[in-house]
C-alpha positions as CSV (number, residue, x, y, z in Angstrom):
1,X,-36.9,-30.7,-22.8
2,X,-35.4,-27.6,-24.4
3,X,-35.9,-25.3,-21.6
4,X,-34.8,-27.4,-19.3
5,X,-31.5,-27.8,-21.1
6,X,-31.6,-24.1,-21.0
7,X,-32.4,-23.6,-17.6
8,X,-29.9,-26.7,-16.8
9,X,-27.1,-24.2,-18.3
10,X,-28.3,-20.9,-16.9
11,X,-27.4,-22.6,-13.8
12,X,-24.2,-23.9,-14.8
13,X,-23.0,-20.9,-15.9
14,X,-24.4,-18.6,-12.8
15,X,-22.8,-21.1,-10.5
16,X,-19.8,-20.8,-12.2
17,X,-19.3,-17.3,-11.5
18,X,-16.8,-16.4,-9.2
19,X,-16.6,-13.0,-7.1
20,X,-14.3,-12.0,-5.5
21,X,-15.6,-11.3,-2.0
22,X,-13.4,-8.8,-0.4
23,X,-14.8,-7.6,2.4
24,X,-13.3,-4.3,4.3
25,X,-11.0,-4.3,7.5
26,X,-11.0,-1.9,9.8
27,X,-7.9,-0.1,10.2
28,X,-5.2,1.1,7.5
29,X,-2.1,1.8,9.6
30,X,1.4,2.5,8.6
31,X,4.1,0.4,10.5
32,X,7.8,0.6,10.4
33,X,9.6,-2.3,10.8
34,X,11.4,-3.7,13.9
35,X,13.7,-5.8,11.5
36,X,14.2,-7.0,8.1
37,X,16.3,-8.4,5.1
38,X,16.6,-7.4,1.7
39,X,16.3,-9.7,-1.1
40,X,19.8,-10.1,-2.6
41,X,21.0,-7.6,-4.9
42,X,17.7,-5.6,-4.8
43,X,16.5,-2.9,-3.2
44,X,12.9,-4.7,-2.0
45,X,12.0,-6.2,1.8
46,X,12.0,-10.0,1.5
47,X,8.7,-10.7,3.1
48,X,9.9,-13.6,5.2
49,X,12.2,-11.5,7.3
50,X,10.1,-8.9,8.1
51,X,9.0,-7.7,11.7
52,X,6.5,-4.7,12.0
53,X,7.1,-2.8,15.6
54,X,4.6,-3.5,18.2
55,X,2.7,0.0,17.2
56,X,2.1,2.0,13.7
57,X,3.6,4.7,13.0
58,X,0.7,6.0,11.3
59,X,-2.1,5.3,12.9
60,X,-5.9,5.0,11.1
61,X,-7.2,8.2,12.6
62,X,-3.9,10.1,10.8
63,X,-5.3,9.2,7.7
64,X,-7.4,12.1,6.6
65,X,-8.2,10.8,2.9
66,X,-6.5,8.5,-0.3
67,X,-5.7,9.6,-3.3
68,X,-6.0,6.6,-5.8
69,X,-5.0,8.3,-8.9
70,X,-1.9,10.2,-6.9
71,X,-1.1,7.2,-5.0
72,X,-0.9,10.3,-1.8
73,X,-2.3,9.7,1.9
74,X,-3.1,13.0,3.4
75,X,-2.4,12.8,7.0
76,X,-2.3,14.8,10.2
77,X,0.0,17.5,10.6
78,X,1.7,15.3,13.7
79,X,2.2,12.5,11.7
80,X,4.4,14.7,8.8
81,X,5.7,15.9,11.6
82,X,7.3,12.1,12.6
83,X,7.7,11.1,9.5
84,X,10.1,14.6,8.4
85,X,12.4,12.6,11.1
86,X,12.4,9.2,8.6
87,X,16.0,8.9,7.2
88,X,16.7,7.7,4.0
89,X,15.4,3.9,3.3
90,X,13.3,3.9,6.2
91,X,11.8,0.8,5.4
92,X,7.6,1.0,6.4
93,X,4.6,-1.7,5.5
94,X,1.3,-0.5,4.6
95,X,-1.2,-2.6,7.1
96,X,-4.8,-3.5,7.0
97,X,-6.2,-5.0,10.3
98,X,-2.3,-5.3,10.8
99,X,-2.1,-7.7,8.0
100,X,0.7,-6.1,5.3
101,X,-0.4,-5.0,2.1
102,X,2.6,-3.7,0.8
103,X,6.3,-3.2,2.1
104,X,8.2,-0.1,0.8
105,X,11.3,2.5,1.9
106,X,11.2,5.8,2.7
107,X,13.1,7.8,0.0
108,X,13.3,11.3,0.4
109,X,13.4,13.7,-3.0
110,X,17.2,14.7,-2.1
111,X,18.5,11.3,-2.1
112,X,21.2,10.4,-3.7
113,X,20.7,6.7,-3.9
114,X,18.1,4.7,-5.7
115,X,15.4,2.3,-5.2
116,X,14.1,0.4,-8.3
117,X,12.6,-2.3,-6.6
118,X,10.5,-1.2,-4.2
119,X,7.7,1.2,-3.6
120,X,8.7,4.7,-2.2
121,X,7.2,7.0,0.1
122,X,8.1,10.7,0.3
123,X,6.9,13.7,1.6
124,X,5.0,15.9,-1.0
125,X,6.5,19.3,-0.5
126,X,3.9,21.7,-2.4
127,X,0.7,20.1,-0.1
128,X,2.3,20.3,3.6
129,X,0.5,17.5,4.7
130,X,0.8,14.5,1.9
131,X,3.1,11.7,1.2
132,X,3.7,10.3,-1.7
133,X,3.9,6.7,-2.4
134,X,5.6,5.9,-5.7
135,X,6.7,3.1,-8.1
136,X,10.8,3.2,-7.3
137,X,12.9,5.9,-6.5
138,X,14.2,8.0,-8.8
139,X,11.3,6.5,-10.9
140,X,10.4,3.1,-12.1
141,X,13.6,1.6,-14.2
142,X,12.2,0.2,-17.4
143,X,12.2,-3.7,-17.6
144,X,11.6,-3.7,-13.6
145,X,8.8,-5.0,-12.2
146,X,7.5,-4.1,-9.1
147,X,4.1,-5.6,-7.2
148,X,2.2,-2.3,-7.4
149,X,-0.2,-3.1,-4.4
150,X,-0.9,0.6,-3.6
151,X,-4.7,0.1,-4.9
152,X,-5.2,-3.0,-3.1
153,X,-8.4,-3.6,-3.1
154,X,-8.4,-4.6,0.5
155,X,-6.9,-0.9,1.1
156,X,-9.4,0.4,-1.1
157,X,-12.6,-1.6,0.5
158,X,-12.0,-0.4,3.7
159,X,-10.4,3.6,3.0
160,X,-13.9,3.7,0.7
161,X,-15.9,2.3,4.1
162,X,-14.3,4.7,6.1
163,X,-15.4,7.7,3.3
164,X,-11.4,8.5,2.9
165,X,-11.3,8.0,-0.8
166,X,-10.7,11.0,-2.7
């Protein structure tokens, strides 16, 4: 009778268990947006307004690798190329199998304006070929909270399926 009580809660608690079953896409692609609204006195995409254009901007084969512990997508030198054209707040989602991940703005490092709300993507001057994707722009403004979704594991899943993990 014991070990059936036993097994009887073995079970419970191994059925009890909950994974979470993330399974990769197949394409990480950078869109900009066709339209959009800000949330009121922020500087952050409201969700519900938002309208990627019909194609990405960065497209999965210009992704070269991830960086999770820069936040930095190395790309192809076309692709910098477009995206040294982006003026400031630029808004851009981060896509997996066209589903968004992430909204953010483009900031570049000489602007004068910030973005507290939001994650920002620059380009990273010293590689050539990188952008950065940070918390804000300047920098994150302490007591703000912003959905850091740049390690999605979604995003992850399928960069790491893809071997463009770094």
């Amino acid at each position: 009778m014991r070990l059936l009580l036993i097994i009887i809660a073995v079970c419970i608690v191994f059925l009890s268990c909950n994974k979470d079953n993330v399974k990769a896409g197949s394409t990480v692609e950078i869109y900009l947006l066709k339209s959009f609204q800000t949330l009121t006195g922020k500087c952050q995409i409201d969700a519900s307004t938002a309208s990627l254009q019909d194609t990405a901007i960065i497209r999965n084969q210009d992704i070269l690798e991830y960086s999770q512990t820069n936040y930095q997508f190395k790309l192809t030198d076309t692709v910098i190329q477009k995206i040294k054209t982006f003026k400031d707040f630029t808004p851009f989602a981060v896509t997996v199998d066209k589903q968004v991940i992430y909204y953010g703005f483009f900031k570049p490092s000489i602007s004068s304006s910030a973005c507290f709300n939001s994650i920002t993507m620059d380009l990273d001057w010293t590689s050539g070929n990188k952008i950065n994707l940070k918390l804000g722009y300047p920098g994150q403004l302490q007591g703000v909270t912003i959905d850091d979704e740049r390690n999605n594991p979604k995003l992850i899943i399928t960069l790491g399926s893809q071997g463009k993990l770094k």
